[in-house]
C-alpha positions as CSV (number, residue, x, y, z in Angstrom):
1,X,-6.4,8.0,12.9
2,X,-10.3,8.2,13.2
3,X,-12.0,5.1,14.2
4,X,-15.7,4.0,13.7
5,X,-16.9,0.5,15.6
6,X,-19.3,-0.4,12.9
7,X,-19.5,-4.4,12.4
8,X,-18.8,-5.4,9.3
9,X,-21.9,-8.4,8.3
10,X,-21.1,-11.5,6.4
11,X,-23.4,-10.3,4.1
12,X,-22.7,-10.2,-0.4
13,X,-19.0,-9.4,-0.8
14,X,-17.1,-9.5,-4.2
15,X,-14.2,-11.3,-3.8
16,X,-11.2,-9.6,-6.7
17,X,-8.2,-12.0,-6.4
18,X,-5.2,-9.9,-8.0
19,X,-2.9,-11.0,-10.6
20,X,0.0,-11.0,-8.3
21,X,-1.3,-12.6,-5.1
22,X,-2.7,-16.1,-7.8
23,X,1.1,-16.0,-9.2
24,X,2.8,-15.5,-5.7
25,X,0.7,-18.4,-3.2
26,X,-2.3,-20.0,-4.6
27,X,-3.1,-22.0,-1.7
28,X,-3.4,-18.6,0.7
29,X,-6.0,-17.4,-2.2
30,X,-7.9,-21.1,-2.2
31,X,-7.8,-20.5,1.7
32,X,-8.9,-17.2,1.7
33,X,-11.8,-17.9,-0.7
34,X,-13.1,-21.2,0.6
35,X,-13.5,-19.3,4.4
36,X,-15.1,-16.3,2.7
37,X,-17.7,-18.4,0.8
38,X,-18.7,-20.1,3.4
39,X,-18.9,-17.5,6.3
40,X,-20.8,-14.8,3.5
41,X,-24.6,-15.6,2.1
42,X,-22.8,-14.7,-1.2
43,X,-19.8,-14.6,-2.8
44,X,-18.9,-13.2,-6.1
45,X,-15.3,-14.1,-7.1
46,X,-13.5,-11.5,-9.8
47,X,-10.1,-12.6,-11.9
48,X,-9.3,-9.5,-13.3
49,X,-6.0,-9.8,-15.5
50,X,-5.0,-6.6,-15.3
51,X,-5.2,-2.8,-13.8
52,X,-8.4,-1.9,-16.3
53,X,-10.5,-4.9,-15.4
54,X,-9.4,-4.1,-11.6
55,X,-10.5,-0.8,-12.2
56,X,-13.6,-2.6,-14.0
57,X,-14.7,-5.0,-11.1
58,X,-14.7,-2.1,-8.5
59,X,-16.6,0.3,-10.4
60,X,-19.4,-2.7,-10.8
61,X,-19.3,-3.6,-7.7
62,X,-23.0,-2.8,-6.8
63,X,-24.1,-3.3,-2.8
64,X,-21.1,-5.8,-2.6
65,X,-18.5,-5.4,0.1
66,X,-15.4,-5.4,-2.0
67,X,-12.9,-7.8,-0.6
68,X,-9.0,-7.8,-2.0
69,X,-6.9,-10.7,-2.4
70,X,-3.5,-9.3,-2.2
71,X,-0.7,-7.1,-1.7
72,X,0.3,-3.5,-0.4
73,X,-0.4,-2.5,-4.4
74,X,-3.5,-4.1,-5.1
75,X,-4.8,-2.1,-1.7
76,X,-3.3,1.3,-2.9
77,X,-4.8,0.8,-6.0
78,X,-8.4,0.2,-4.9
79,X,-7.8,2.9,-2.7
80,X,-6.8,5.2,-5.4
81,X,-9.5,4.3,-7.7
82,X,-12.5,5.0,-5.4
83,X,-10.5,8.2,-4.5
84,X,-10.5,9.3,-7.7
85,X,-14.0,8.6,-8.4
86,X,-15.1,10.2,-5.1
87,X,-16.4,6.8,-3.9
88,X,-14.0,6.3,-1.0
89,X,-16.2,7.8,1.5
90,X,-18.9,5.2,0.7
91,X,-17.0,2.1,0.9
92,X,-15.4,0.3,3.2
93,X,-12.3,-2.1,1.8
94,X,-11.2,-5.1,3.5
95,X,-8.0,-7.1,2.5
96,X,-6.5,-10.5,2.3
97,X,-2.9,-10.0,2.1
98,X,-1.0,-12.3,-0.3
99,X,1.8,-11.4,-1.8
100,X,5.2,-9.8,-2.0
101,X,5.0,-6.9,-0.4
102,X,3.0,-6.8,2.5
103,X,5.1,-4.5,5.0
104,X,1.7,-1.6,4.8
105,X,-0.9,-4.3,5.8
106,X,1.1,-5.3,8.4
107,X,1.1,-1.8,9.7
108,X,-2.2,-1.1,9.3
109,X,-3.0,-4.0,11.8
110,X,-4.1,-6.5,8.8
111,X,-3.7,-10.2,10.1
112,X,-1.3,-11.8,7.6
113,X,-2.3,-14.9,7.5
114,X,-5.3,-16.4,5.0
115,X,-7.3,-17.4,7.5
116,X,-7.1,-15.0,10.3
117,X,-7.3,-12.3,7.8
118,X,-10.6,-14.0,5.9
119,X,-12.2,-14.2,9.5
120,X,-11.4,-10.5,10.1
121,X,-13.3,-9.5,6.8
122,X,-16.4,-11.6,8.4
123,X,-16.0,-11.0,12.0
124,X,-14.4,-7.5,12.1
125,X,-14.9,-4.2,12.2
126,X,-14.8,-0.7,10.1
127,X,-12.4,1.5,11.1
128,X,-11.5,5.2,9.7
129,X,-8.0,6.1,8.5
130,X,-6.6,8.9,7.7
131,X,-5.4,9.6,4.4
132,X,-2.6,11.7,2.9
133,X,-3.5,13.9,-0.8
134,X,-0.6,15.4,-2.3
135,X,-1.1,18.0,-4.4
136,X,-1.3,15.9,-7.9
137,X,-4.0,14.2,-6.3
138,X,-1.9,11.4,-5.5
139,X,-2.6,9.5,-2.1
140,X,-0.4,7.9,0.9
141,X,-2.0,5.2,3.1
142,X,1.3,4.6,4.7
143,X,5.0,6.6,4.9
144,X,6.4,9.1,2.6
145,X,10.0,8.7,2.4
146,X,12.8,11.8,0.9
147,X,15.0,9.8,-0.5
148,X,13.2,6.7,-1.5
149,X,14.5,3.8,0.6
150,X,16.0,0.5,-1.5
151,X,13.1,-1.7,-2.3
152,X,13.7,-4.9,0.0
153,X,10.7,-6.8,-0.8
154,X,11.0,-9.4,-4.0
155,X,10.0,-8.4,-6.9
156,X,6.8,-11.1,-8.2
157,X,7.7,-13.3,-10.9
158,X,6.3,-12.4,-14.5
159,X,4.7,-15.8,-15.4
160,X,1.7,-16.4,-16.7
161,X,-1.8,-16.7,-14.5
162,X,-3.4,-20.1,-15.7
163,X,-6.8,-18.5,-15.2
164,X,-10.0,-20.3,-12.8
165,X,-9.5,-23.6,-15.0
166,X,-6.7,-24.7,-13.6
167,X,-5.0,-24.2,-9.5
168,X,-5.1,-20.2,-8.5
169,X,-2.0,-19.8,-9.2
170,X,-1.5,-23.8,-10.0
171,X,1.8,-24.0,-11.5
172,X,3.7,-27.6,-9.9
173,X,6.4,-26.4,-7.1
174,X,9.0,-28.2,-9.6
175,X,8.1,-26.2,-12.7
176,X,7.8,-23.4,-11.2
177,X,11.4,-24.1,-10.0
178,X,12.9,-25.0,-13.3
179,X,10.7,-21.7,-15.2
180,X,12.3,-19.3,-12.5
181,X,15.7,-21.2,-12.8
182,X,15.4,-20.6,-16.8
183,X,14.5,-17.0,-16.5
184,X,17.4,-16.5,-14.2
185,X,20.3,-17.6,-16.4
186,X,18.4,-16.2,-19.5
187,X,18.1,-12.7,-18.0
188,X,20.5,-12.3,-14.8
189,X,19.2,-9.0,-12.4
190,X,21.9,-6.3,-12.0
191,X,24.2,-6.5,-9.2
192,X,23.8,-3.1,-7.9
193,X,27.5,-2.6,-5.7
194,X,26.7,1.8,-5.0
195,X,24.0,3.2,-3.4
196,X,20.5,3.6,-4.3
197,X,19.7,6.8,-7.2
198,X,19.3,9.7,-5.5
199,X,20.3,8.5,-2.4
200,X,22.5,10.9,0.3
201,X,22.3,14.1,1.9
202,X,19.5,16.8,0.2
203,X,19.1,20.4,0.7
204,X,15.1,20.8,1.3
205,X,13.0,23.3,2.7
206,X,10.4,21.6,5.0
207,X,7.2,23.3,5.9
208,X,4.6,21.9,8.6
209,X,1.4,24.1,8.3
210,X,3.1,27.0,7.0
211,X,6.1,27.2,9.2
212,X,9.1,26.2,8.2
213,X,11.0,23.0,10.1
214,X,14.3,22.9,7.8
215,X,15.7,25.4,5.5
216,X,18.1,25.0,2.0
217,X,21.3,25.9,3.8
218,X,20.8,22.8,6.2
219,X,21.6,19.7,4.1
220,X,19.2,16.5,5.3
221,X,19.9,12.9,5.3
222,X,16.2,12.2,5.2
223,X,12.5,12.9,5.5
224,X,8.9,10.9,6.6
225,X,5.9,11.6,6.6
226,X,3.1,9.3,7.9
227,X,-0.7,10.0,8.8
228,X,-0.9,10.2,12.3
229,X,-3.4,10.7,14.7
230,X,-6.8,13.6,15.1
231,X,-6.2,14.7,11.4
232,X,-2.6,15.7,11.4
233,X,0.6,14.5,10.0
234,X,3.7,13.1,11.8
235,X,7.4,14.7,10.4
236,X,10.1,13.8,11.2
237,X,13.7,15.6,9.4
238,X,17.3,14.2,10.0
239,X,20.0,16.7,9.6
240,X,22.8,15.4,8.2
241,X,25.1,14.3,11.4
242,X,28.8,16.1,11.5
243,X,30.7,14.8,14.4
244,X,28.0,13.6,16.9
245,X,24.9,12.4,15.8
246,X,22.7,15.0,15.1
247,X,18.8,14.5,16.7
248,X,16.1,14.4,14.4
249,X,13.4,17.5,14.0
250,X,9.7,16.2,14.7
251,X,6.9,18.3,13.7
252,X,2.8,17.7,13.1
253,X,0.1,19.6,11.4
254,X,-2.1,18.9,8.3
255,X,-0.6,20.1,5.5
256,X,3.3,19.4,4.7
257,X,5.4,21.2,1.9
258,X,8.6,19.7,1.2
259,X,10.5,22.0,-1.8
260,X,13.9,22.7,-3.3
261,X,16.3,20.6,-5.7
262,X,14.4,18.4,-7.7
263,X,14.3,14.9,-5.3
264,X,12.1,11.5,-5.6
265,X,10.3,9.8,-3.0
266,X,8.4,6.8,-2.4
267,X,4.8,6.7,-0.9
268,X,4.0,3.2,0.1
269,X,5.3,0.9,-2.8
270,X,5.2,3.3,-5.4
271,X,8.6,5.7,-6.2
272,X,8.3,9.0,-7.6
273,X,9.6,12.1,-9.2
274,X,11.8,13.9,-9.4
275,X,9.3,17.1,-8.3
276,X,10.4,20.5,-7.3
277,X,7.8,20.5,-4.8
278,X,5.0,18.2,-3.3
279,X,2.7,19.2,-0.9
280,X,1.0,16.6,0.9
281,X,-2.3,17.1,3.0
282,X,-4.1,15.1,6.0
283,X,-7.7,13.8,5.2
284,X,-9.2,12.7,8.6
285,X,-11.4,9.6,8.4
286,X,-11.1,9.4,4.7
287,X,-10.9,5.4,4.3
288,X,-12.5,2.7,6.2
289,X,-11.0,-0.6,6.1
290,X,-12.1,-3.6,8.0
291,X,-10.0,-4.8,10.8
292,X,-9.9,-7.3,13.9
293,X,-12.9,-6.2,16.4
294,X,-11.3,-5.1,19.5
């Protein structure tokens, strides 16, 4: 992890509330947007209702500090977007988290509540992070996990946003009650009683800059990658444990190469595959997001 102690100013910022976060707690997005307009000389304030006008609001952003209202995927997505465009180098994101499924902004050091994190986009500082590429272009701001892990955070739900008219989010606690009540005996969720798809032990071949950490003929209950620290990645391999525990295999370097029957993974709060192979690669200071001043 790279770090840069540039202050972030109070200056213009464009303020895109996601979908999810004015569905999930629309008081933390009132919060979030009454501190931000009144510690910023201007505030623009975005509603997009989707992933194009997301997409939209970013890409128009101008000299505005873009500011997210929201969760792990709205941040993954902005991040994605301006890597994709090549424009990630350029701007530096800052984040409100509100939402489901916050367990990456916690580990990135993001204060989780509305106002402690609204003071940190006005008060804080820039600091570089690395970044993992995989080889589809694909990136990683948190963990890469072989074989996904359950999802444990809740799923939003899928009811209507009643758009800037109305409360952010400004459904009454009791009909939102009675809706999610109504949706739950129309459409009852799957008990699942086995283990998660693709779960259990994996024959990979693991390779950390070239050499090779863990072979096919040594089965593996599981692998993680995470960006760590000076522009390399953290590995870590467990063997799958006959008799005694076995201890896991560490490793770092820049570039990781996980091969071999085709597995999935998930990187942050997205689940992929099944690949072959994936090759995943350490950008050093390739993100800036604003965080608490030290």
């Amino acid at each position: 992890m790279a770090e840069v102690a540039t202050s972030a100013r109070p200056d213009q910022l464009l303020l895109v509330i996601d979908p999810v976060a004015r569905r999930a707690d629309g008081e933390s997005v009132r919060i979030a947007k009454d501190v931000l307009s009144a510690g910023a000389a201007h505030t623009k304030v975005c509603l997009p209702d989707g992933p194009e006008e997301f997409a939209r609001a970013l890409r128009r952003r101008g000299s505005r500090r873009p500011v997210l209202v929201g969760d792990d995927r709205a941040l993954l997505r902005a991040v994605t977007l301006l890597h994709r465009h090549r424009e990630l180098a350029g701007c530096t994101l800052s984040l409100v988290p509100v939402g489901p499924v916050l367990g990456l902004a916690r580990s990135l050091g993001v204060p989780t509540g509305a106002v402690a994190a609204a003071r940190a986009v006005l008060e804080g500082a820039e600091r570089r992070l690395d970044l993992l590429v995989d080889d589809s272009d694909g990136v990683v701001l948190g963990t890469v996990g072989i074989p996904p892990a359950p999802r444990r955070d809740p799923e939003p739900d899928p009811e209507p946003d009643p758009g800037p008219d109305g409360p952010v989010g400004g459904t009454r606690p009791w009909l939102r009650t009675c809706q999610s009540l109504v949706r739950t005996l129309a459409h009852p969720r799957p008990v699942r009683t086995g283990p998660a798809p693709g779960a259990g032990p994996a024959r990979l071949r693991v390779e950390v800059d070239g050499v090779t950490l863990v072979d096919l003929d040594q089965p593996v209950e599981a692998v993680s990658l995470t960006p760590g620290a000076a522009g390399a990645a953290q590995v870590e391999v467990r063997p799958l444990s006959v008799g005694a525990e076995a201890s896991p295999l560490t490793a770092s370097g820049r570039a990781v190469t996980v091969s071999g029957a085709h597995f999935r993974y998930r990187a942050d709060a997205v689940e992929s595959g099944p690949v072959g192979t994936r090759t995943w690669t350490v950008r050093a200071g390739a993100w800036g997001l604003t965080l608490p001043a030290r």
